[in-house]
Every structure is written in structure tokens, then in C-alpha cells.
Wavefront OBJ file of the C-alpha trace (Angstrom):
o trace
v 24.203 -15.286 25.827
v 22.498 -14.392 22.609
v 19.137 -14.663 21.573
v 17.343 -14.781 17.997
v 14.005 -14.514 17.809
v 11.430 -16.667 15.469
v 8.916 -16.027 12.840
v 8.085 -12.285 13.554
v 9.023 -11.969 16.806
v 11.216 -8.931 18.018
v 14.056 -8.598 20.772
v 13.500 -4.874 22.091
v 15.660 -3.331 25.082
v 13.761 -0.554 26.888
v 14.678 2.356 27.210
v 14.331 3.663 30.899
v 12.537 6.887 31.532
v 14.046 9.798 32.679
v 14.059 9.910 37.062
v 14.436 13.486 36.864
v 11.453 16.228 35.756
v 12.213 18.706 32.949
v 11.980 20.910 35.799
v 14.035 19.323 37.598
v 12.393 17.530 40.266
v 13.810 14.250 41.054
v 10.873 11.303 40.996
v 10.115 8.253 42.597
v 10.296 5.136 40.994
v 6.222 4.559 42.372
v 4.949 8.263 39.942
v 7.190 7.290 37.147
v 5.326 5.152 34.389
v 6.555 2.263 32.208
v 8.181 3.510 29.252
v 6.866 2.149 25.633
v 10.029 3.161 23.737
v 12.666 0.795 22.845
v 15.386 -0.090 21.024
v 15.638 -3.089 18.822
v 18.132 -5.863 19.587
v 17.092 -8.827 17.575
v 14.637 -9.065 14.519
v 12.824 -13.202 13.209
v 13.034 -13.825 9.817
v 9.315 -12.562 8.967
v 6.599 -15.505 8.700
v 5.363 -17.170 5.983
v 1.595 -16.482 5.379
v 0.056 -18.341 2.132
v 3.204 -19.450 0.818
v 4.248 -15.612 1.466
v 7.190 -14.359 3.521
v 5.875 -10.894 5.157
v 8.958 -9.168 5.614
v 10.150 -7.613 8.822
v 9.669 -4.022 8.694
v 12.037 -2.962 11.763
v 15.711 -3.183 12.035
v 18.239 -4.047 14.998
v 19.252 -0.405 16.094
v 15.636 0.573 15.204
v 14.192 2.813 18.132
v 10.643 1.632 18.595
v 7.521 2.775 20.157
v 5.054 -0.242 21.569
v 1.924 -1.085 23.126
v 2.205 -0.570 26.828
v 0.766 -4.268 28.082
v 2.413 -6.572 25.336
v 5.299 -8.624 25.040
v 7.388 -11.378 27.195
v 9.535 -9.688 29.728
v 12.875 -11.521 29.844
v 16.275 -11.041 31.257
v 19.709 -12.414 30.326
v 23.001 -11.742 31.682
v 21.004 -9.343 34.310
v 19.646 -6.761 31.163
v 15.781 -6.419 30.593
v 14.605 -7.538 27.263
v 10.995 -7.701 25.815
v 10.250 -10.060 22.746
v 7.084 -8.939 20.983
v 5.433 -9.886 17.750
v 6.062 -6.863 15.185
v 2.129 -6.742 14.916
v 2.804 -5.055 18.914
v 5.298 -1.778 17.450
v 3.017 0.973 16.720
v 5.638 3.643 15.408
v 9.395 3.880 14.746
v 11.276 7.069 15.576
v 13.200 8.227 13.059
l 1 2 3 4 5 6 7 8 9 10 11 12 13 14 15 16 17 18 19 20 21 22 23 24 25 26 27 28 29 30 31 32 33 34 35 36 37 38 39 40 41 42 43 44 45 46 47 48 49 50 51 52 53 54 55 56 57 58 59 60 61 62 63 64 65 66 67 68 69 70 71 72 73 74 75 76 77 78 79 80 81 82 83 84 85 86 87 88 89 90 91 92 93 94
């Protein structure tokens, strides 16, 4: 199934954190936190604001950094998705 986003809304896969310490120490799910990076899977067409298209400023491949307690959790064909308004990315990682 594919999914395209409206307006400027963004399709973001998360990235899952890493279950192991740099030290090596293997975590439990319960001390590991949510992870806020991402990478983008579907972009809107921007929205029109006074007559105005505002442009998207992310791409799909784009690896994102967002707010920790926005977006729409979704999931299709068992994958986790997140669709966010742009407004919600606060960096991308270059």
C-alpha cells in the first residue's frame, strides 16, 4: 500500500534506537527512549497560504530530526510510519 500525504504533511519512518550501550550493555526496551530521528518516506505538495504555495523544504530520503510528542502514528503492511506537518521537523541531518 502506498501513501501520499496532503498539503504539508510528511510520511517519516523512524529510525529505531540502538538496544545495545556504546559500552556495550544490552538494554531493555522499558530504559530505552523514543527516538526523534527519522527518515522521510513521503513529502505533500506544500500549502497554499495567500494565494502562495510554501514549498516543502524536506525531501523523501531526507533524515529528519522531530519533536518528540507530535505526529499520527500509523502502520501499513506491519511498518511504523508517523505523518507530521513539516512545521513538527526541527533539523535535517546532513
Amino acid at each position: 500500500m502506498k501513501i501520499k500525504p496532503l498539503f504539508d504533511r510528511v510520511v517519516i519512518k523512524p529510525i529505531e534506537n540502538e538496544s545495545e550501550s556504546k559500552g556495550g550493555i544490552l538494554l531493555p526496551m522499558a530504559a530505552q527512549e523514543k527516538s526523534q530521528l527519522a527518515l522521510v518516506v513521503a513529502v505533500g505538495e506544500g500549502v497554499n497560504f495567500d494565494g502562495e504555495n510554501i514549498g516543502m523544504k524536506v525531501k523523501e530520503g531526507d533524515k529528519v530530526l522531530y519533536g518528540k510528542f507530535t505526529g499520527t502514528e500509523i502502520e501499513l503492511d506491519e511498518e511504523k510510519f508517523v505523518v507530521i506537518s513539516q512545521t513538527d521537523i526541527l533539523a535535517v541531518i546532513e
